[in-house]
N, C-alpha and C positions, 0 to 999 in steps of 0.2 A: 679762378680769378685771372691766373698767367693768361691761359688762354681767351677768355674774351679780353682782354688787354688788346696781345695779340693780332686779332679778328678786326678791333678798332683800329688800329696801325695800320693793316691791312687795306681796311675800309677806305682810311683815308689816303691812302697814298694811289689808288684807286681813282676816287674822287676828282685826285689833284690830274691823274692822268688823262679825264675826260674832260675836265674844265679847259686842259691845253688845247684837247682835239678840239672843244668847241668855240676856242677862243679862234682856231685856226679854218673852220668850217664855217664861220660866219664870218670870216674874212680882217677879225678885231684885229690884228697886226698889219692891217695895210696892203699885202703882197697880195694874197690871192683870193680862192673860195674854197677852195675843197684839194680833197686828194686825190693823186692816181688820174691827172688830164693825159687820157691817152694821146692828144695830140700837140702834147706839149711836154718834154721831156730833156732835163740835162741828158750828157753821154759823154762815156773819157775811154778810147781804147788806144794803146799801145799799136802802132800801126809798122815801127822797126825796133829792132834793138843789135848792137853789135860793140864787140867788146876785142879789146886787143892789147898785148902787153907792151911796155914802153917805163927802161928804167927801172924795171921791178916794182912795174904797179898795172895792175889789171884797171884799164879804162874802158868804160861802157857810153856810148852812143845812143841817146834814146830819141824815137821821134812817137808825139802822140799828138792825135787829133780829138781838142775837146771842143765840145757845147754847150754854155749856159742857159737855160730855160729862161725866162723873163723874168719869172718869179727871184731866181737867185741875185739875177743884175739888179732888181728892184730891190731885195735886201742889201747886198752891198752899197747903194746910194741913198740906204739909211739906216750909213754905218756902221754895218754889220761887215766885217771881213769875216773871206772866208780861208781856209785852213786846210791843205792839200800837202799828201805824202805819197811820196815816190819811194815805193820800196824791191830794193834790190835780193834776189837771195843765190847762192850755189850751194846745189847738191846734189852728194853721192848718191846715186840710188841705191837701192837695197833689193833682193831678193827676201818673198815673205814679210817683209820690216818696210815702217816710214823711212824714205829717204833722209839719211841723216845733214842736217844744214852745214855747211861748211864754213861759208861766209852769210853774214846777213847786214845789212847797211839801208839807210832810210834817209832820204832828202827831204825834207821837209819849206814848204810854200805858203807866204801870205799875200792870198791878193785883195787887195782894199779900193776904194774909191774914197779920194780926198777932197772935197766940197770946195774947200775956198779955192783950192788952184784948178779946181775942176780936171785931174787928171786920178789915173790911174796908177798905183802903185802894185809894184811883185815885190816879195822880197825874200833870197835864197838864204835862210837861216845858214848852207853849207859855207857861202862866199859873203855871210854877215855883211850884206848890201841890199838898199833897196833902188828897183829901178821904174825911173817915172813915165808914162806915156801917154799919150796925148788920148788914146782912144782904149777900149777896150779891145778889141781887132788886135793891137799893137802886143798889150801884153801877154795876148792867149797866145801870140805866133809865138813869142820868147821862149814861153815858157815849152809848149808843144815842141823845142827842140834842145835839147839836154846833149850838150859836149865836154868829151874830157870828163865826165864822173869817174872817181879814184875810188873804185868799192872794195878792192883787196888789194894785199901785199902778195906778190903772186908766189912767193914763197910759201904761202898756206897752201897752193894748188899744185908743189910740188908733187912727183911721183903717185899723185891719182890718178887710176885705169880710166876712170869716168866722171865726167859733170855732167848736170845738166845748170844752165844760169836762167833765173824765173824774173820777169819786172812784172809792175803796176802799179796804176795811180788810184788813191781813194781819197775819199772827203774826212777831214776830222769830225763827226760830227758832237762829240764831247766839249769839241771848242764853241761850237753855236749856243746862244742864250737857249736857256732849258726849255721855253715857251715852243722851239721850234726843233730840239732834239728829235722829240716823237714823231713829230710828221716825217721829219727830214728819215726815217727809218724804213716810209714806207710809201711817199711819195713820188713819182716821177721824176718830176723835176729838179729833184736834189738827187739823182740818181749819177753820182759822180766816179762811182766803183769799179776799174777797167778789169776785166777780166786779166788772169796770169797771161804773159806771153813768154814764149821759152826763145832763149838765146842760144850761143854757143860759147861754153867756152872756152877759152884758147889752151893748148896744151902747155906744158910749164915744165921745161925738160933741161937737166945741165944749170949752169947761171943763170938765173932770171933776170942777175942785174944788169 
């Protein structure tokens, strides 16, 4: 009896999953048709990264160049934000063994589109601000340039032979209404996931402070 239980559960949460794609394949949410438009695709790559110490704190410089697909501008302008993390990490590599993490640190971004004032909002959960701009153009530049990030105390990065420091940017997609989780999994267009890019980083010898 557990097991067809089970099977039913199973079944249904199944069901629920194809009802999304087909909610999304017939375009019942407004945005689009279908999945995987090869000639139509978000993209977010980390294009610099550079990190330097100041005061006993390791700052990282980031610069990335991203693209919104239509589809995602057309979700945010109804009212759907979207949910972007910037994540920092250093680490020791290892011989035989995963590189153990040293530091890991995550910035986290909401960009939304506000109706009545008809502007665009970012907002840097690290500097608990949001900032307004007239265009979308305006807030991708903002955001595509990241100064001053404080991702370690460079006291942790004392007396280690070697780093390596990793960034990138990804889409939350847990934060998107469930209707659009699935697709967003394997769609183009919400393909927001910048590949690792490796930094350097600074040596941490004597006083850091």
């Amino acid at each position: 009896m557990r097991c067809w239980k089970n099977a039913e559960v199973a079944a249904r949460v199944l069901l629920a999953v194809l009802a999304f794609s087909g909610i999304w394949l017939g375009g019942g949410l407004g945005f689009g048709s279908g999945f995987g438009d090869a000639q139509a695709a978000s993209n977010a790559e980390i294009t610099d990264a550079h990190a330097e110490v100041r005061e006993g704190t390791v700052y990282l410089d980031v610069r990335m160049a991203v693209t919104l697909d239509q589809e995602m501008i057309d979700a945010m302008r109804n009212a759907i934000p979207i949910h972007l993390t910037l994540s920092a990490r250093i680490e020791e590599p290892r011989d035989w063994l995963y590189p153990r993490t040293v530091v890991s640190d995550d910035r986290r971004y909401r960009l939304e589109y506000h109706a009545l004032s008809k502007t665009w909002l970012l907002t840097d959960d690290l500097e608990h601000e949001a900032r307004s701009f007239s265009t979308l153009y305006g807030a991708l530049r903002s955001l595509e340039r990241i100064r001053a990030w404080p991702v370690a105390n460079a006291q942790r990065l004392h007396g280690a032979p070697r780093l390596v420091g990793r960034v990138r940017l990804t889409l939350d997609i847990d934060k998107l209404p469930l209707p659009l989780r699935f697709p967003a999994l394997f769609d183009s267009r919400w393909a927001l996931n910048s590949p690792w890019y490796l930094w350097a980083v600074p040596r941490v010898t004597g006083d850091a402070s």
